[in-house]
FIZA-518444 format. One line per field, with one value per residue (C-alpha): x, y, z. Coordinates in Angstrom, 2 decimals. Layout:
N
px = (X, ...);
py = (Y, ...);
pz = (Z, ...);
This chain:
208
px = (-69.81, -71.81, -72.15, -71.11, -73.81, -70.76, -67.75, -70.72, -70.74, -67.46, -66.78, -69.34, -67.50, -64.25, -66.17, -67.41, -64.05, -62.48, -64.64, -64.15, -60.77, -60.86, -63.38, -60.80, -58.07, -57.62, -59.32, -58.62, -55.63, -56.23, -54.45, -56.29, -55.33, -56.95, -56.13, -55.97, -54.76, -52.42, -52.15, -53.14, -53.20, -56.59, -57.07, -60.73, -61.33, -63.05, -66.59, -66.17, -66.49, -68.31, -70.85, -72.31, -68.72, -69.66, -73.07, -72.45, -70.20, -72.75, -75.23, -72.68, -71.96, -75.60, -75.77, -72.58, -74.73, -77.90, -76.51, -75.97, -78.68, -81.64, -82.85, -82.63, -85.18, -83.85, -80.21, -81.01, -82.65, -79.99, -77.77, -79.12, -79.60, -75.79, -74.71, -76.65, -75.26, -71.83, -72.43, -74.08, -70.91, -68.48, -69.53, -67.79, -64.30, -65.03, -65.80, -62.41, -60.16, -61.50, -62.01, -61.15, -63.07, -65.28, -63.65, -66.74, -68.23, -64.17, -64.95, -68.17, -66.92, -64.40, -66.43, -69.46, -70.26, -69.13, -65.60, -65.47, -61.44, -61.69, -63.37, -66.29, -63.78, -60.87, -59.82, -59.04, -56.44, -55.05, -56.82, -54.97, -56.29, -54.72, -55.60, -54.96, -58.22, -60.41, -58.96, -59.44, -62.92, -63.21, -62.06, -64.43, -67.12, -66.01, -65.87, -69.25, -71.06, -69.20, -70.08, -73.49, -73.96, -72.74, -75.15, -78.22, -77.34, -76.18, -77.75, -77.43, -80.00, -82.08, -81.40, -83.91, -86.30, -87.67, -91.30, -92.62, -92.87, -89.63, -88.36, -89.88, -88.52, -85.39, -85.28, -86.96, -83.97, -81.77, -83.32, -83.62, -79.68, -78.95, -81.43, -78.92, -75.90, -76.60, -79.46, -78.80, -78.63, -81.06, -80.89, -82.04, -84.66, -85.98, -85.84, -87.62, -90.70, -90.53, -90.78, -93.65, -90.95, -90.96, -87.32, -87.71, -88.34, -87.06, -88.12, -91.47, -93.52, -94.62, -98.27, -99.66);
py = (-40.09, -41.58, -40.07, -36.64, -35.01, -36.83, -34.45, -31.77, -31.97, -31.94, -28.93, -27.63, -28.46, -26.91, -23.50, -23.46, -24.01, -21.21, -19.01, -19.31, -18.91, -16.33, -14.33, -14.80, -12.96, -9.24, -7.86, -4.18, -2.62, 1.15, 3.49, 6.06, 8.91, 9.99, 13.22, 11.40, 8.22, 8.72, 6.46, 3.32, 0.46, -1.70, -5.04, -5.31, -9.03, -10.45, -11.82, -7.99, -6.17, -8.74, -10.78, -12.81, -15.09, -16.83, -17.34, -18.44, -20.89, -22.48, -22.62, -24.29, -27.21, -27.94, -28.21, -30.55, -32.76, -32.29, -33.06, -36.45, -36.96, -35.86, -37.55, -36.28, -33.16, -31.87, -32.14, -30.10, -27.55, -27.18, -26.83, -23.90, -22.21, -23.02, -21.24, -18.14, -18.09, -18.83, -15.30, -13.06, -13.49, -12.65, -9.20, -7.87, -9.49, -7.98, -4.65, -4.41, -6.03, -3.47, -0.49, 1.70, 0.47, 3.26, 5.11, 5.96, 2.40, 1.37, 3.79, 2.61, -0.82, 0.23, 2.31, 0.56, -2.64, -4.59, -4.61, -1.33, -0.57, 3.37, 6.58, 8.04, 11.03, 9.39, 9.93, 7.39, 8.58, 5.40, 2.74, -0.58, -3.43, -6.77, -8.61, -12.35, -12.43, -11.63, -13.44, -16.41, -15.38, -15.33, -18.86, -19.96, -18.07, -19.86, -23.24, -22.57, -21.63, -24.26, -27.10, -25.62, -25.25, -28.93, -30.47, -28.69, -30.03, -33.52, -34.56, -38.56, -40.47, -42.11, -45.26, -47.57, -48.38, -52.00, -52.45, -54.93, -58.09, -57.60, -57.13, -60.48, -62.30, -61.64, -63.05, -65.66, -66.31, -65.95, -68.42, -70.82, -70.41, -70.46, -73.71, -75.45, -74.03, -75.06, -77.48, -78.35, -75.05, -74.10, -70.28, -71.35, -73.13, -70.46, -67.77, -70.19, -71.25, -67.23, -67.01, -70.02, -71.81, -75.57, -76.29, -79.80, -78.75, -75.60, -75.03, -75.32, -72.34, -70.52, -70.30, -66.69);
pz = (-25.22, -22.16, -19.01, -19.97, -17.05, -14.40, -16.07, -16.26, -12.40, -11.94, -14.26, -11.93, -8.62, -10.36, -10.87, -7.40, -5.90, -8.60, -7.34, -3.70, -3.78, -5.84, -3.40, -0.74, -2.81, -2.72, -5.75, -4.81, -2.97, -1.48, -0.28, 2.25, 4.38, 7.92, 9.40, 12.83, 12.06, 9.05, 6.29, 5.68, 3.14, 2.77, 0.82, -0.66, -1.09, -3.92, -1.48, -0.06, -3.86, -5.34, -2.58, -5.43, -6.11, -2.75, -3.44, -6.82, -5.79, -3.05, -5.79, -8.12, -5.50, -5.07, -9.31, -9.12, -6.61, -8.80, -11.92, -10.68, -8.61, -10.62, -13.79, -17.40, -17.32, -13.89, -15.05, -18.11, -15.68, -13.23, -16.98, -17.68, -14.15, -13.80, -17.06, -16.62, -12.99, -14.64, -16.96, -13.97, -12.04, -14.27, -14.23, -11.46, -12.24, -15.66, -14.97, -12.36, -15.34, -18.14, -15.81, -12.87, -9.16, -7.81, -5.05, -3.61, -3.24, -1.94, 0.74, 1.88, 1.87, 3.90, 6.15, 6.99, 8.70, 11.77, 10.94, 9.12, 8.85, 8.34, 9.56, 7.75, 6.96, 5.22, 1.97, -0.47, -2.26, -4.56, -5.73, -7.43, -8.71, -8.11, -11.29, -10.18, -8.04, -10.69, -13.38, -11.24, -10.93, -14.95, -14.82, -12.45, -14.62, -17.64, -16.66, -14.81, -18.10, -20.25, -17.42, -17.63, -21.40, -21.48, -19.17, -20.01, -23.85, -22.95, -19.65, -20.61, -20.15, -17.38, -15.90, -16.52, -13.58, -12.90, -12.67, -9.78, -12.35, -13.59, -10.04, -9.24, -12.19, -11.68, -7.26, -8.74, -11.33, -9.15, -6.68, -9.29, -9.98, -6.34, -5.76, -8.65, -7.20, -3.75, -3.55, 0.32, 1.75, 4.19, 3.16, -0.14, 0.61, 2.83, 0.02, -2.49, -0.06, 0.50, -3.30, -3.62, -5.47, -4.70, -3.84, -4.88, -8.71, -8.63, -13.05, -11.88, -12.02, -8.42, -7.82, -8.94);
């Protein structure tokens, strides 16, 4: 099948988007409890547990545009960076779908940065984890190492790239046809001067 490296890419685009959306679900739902405040109820998006589903998926648009503009070796290349990506993010999903999150690292999440949402002494107290979000990220993992595995092994082949002479030969065909065609136009005779092609005998050969 031709042209496999263009449903490559796209496979590629699909992972990128999977994984977007899926780091702007809530991954991880937790319950806390502040002796001031009372309690609460957080949502832990999937780009907050897991900050490599966004970068993945910026590196996985850039190998969708790659895999179509580079040639054969590059596409291969950007194959195989795109399928390892595709099995270092599916760790995190992974781990929350086969195991418990760490209420320690929920807190700190939680606790720490610009738009930190709880005090450094609250308790977390229930932890639940919302198993759409990373599923979707498994998706986007899968499809990102298939897509990958199937352009680094079938990248097509490169389009073939005309030399000067044959680059010549062929205005000069097609000045010839055009001096047949239409023999009074003053376009025409314009090109073939341009091309040392006397317009008067258009079959004979232009000076070298």
């Amino acid at each position: 099948m031709k042209n496999l490296h263009r449903l490559s890419a796209l496979l590629l685009a699909l992972a990128a988007a999977l994984l977007w959306a899926a780091s702007r679900m809530s991954w991880i739902t937790a319950d806390t409890f502040d002796d001031k405040s009372g309690t609460a109820v957080h949502e832990v998006i999937g780009g907050l547990w897991s900050t490599e589903q966004t970068a993945v998926a910026l590196l996985l648009v850039a190998g969708s545009l790659a895999g179509l503009a580079l040639r054969r070796v590059g596409r291969r290349l950007v194959g195989v960076v795109s399928a390892l990506a595709g099995i270092g993010v599916s760790w995190a999903p992974l781990g929350l779908l086969a195991g418990e999150p760490d209420p320690r690292r929920v807190h700190q999440l939680l606790s720490t940065g610009d738009e930190a949402r709880i005090s450094d002494w609250a308790e977390v107290v229930a932890l639940n984890v919302n198993s759409a979000g990373p599923a979707l990220a498994m998706v986007g993992a899968a499809v990102a190492l298939f897509g990958g595995v199937l352009l680094a092994m079938r990248p097509g082949q490169d389009s073939a790239k005309l030399n000067r002479y044959e680059i010549r030969q062929n205005r000069e065909a097609k000045i010839v046809h055009d001096l047949e065609a239409e023999p009074d136009s003053g376009r025409v005779m314009w090109d073939a001067l341009d091309a040392d092609i006397d317009p008067t005998d258009p079959q004979k050969p232009p000076r070298p």
